[in-house]
C-alpha positions in Angstrom: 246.9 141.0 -47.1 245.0 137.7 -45.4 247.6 137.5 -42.7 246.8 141.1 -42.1 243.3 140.8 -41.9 243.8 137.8 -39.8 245.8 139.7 -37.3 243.3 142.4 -37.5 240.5 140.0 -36.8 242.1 138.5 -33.6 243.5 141.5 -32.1 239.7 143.0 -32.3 238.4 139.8 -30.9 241.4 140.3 -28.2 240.1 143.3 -27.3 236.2 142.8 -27.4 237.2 139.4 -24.8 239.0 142.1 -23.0 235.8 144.6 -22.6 233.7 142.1 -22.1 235.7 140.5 -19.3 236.0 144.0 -17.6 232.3 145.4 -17.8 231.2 141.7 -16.6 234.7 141.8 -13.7 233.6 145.6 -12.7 229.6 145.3 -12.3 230.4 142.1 -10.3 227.3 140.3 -12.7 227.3 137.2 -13.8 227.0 135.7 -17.2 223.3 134.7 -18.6 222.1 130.9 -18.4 219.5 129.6 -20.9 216.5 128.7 -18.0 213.8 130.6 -18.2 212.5 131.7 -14.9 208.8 132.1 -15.0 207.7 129.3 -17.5 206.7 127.0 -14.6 204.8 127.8 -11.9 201.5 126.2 -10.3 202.2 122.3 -10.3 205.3 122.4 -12.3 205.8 118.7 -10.6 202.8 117.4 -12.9 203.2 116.0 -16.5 200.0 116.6 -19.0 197.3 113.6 -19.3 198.7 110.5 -21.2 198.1 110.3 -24.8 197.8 114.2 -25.8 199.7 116.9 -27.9 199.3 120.4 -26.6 200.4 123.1 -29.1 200.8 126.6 -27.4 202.4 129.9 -27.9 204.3 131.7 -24.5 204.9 135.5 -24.3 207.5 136.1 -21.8 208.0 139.6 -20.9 211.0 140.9 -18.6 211.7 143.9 -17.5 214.8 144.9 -15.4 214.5 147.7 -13.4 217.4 147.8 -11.3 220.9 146.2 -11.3 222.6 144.9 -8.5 225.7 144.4 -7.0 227.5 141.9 -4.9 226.2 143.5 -1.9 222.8 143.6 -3.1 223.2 147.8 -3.5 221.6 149.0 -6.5 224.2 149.8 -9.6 221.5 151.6 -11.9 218.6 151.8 -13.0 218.2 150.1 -16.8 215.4 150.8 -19.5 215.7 146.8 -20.5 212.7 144.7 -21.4 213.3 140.9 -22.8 210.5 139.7 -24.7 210.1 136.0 -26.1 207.6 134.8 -27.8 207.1 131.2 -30.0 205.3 128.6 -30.9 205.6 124.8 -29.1 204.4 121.8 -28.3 204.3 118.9 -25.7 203.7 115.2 -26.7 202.5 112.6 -23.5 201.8 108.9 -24.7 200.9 106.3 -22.6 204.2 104.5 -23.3 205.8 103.3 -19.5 209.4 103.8 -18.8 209.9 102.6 -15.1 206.3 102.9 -14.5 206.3 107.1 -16.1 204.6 108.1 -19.2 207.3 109.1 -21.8 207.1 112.7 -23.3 209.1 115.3 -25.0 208.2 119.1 -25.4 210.0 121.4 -28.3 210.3 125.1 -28.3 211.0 127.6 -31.5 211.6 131.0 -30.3 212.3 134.4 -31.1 213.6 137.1 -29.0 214.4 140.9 -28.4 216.7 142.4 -26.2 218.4 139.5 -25.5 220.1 139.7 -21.8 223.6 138.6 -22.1 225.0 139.3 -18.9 225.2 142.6 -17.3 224.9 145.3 -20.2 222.3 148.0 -19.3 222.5 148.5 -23.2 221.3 144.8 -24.3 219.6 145.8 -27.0 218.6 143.8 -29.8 215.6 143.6 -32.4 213.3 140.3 -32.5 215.0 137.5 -34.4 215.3 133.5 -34.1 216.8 132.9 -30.6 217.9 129.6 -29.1 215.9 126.4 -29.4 214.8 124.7 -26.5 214.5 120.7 -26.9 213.3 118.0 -24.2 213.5 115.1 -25.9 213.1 112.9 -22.5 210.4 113.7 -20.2 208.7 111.1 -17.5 205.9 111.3 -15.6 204.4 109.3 -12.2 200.8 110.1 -11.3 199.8 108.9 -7.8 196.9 109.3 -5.2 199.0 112.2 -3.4 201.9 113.4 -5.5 203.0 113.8 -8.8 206.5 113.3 -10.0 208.4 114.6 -12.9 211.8 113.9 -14.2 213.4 115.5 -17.7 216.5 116.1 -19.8 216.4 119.1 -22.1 218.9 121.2 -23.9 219.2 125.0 -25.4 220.4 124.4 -29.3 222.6 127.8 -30.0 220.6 128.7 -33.4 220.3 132.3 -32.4 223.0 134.3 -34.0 225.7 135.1 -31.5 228.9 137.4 -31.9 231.2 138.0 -29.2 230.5 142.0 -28.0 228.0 142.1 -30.6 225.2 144.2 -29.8 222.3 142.5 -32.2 222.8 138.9 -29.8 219.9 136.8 -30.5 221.3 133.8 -28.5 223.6 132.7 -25.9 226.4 131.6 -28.3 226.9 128.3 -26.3 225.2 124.6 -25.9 223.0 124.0 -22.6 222.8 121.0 -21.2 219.1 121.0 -17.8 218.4 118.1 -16.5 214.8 118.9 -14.1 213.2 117.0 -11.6 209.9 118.1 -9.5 207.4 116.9 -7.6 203.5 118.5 -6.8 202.1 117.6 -3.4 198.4 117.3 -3.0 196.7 118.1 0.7 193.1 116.7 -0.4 191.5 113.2 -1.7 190.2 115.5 -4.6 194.0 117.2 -5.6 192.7 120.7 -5.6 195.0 121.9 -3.3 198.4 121.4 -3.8 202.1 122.6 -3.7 204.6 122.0 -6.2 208.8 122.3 -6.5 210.8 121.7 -9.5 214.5 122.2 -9.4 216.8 122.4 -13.0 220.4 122.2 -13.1 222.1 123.8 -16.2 225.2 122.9 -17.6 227.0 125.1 -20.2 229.6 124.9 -22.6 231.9 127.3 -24.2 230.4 130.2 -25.9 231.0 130.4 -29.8 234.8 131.2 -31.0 235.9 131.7 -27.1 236.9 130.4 -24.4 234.5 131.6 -22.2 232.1 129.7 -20.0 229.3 130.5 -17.8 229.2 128.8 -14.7 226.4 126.0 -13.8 223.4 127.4 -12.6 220.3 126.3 -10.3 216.9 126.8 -10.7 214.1 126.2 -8.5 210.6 127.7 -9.1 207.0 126.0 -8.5 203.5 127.4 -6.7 201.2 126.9 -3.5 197.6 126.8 -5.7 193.7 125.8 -5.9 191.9 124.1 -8.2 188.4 125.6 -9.0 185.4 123.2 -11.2 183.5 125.6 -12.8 179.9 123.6 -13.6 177.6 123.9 -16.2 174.6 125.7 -16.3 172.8 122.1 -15.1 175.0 121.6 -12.4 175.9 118.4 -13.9 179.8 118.5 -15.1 182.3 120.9 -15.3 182.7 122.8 -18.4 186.3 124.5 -17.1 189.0 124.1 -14.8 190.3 127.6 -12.7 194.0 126.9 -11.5 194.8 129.9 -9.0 197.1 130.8 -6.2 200.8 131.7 -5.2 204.1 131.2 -7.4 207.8 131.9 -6.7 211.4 130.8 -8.2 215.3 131.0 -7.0 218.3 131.1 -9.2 221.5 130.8 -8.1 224.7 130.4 -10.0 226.8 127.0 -8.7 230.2 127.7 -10.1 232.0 130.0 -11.1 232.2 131.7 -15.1 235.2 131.4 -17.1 236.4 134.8 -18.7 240.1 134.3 -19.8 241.7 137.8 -20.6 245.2 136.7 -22.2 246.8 134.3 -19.1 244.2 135.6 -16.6 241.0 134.1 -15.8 238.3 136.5 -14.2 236.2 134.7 -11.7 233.1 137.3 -10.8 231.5 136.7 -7.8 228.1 134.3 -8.3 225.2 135.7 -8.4 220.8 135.1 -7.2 218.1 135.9 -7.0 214.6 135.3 -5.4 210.9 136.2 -6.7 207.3 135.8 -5.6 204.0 136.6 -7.6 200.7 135.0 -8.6 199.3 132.5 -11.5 196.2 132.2 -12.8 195.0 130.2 -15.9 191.8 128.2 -17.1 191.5 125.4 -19.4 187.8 125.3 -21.2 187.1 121.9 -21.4 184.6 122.1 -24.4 187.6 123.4 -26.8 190.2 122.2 -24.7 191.7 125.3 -25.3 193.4 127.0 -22.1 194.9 130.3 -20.6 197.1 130.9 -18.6 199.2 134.3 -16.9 201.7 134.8 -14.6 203.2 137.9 -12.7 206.7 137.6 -10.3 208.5 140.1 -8.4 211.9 139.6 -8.2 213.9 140.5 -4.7 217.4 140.0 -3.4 219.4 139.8 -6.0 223.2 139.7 -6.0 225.4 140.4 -9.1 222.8 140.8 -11.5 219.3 143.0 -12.8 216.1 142.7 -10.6 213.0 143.4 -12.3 209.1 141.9 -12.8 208.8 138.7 -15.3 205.0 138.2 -16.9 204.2 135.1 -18.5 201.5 134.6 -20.9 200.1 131.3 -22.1 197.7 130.0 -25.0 197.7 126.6 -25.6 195.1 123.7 -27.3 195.0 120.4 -26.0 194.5 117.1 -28.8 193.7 114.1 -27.5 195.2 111.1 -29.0 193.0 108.2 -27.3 190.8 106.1 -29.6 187.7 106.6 -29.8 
């Protein structure tokens, strides 16, 4: 009866490899990566101030409404909204390493409708998704750039099941390693242009032999910074951060979807997008603000849709007093 079930088990598995392979092999899409495109944006090349903890909460919002094919033709039209929502932080210190404050940033997550790949009918309900970990980040502050280097990974504690339709995560370990930069135009830094580029590495997802390919990210923002003064005139009592924000993905190599001796090699996919930021630290509460809107365009082998990213956050300082 066990060696039954166990034959049971893997010819089912077999066969969910084998629909999964063909839905992915036939919509010409492209399996999911962990990055999420959106959560940088207006000087994504800057680190936070030395010797602070900022706690914050994100809500991502996604929704796909169109997907595409390898010759950017549209493939149809999916009711599909991701949402992601947490809680965080980000820790600074003013401890050097090659001249860069040392830093490390954790993420726990939950998610719903958690995009796997190409399924118009990803749906799922809200549960613990992957946790996102940078335990090395470094930053260099100078008179006309900043500079940002990190290493992070995406920890697979969302429950995963291949052809399961309740996915909370991605089933597979993610090695990013980032690095940016933000460029400033003025003596004052209040205008100012940033890039930051994040390679993804994955490995096998859970109980297959299935791999997504690695995948490139670059996103950042052309921006102002506004002082808003007190009612004296005599210091600021908040900082306005506005302007222009855009990312690219594009997949570097190929996935991995073995189907008994064959391995299916879709075509990679990309995508660009372009949109606006605003967000507004009070500096009384140190508490800030912050929202984000892209449009996605031109993608190839995968969903096109609008991203919205929403930010609270509270800055503590650490310095002695």
């Amino acid at each position: 009866m066990k060696a039954k079930n166990t034959n049971s088990k893997e010819a089912l598995r077999l066969v969910l490899t084998v629909i999964f392979a063909l839905i992915s092999f036939h919509s010409n899409a492209q399996l999911k990566g962990g990055h999420i495109l959106g959560a940088m944006g207006l000087q994504s090349g800057t680190q936070a101030p030395e010797n602070t903890v900022s706690v914050y909460v994100p809500a991502y919002i996604y929704t796909a409404n169109c997907l595409r094919n390898g010759d950017g033709d549209n493939m149809g039209n999916p009711d599909l909204t991701m949402f992601i929502t947490g809680v965080g932080a980000n820790y600074v210190s003013d401890f050097k390493i090659l001249g860069a404050n040392y830093g490390a940033t954790i993420l726990l997550a939950g998610a719903s409708n958690t995009i796997q790949g190409s399924y118009i009918d990803s749906k799922s309900n809200f549960a613990f998704t992957d946790m996102y970990l940078q335990p090395l980040q470094l930053g260099w502050h100078n008179k006309k750039a900043d500079f940002v280097f990190s290493y992070q990974m995406y920890i697979p504690t969302g429950k995963y099941e291949l052809g399961g339709s309740d996915n909370s995560g991605l089933g597979m370990f993610m090695n990013e390693i980032s690095a940016g930069t933000t460029l400033y135009f003025n003596e004052k830094k209040t205008f100012h242009f940033s890039a930051l580029a994040a390679y993804e590495i994955n490995s096998k997802k859970k109980d297959t032999e299935i791999k997504t390919g690695d995948i490139l990210s670059i996103e950042g923002g052309l921006g102002k910074t506004f002082y808003c003064m007190n009612a004296e005139k005599t210091a600021p009592k908040g900082i306005l951060n506005a302007g222009l924000i855009y990312y690219f993905q594009y997949k570097v190599s190929d996935d991995k979807i073995p189907v008994g001796s064959l391995i299916l090699e879709p075509d990679k996919d990309h995508i660009g997008a372009v949109g606006a930021e605003v967000n507004y630290l009070h500096i009384g509460c140190m508490t800030q603000a912050g929202f984000r809107w892209v449009s996605e365009f031109g993608a190839v082998n995968r969903f096109q849709g609008n991203t919205f990213f929403i930010t609270l956050a509270h800055v503590f300082s650490l310095k002695k007093k």
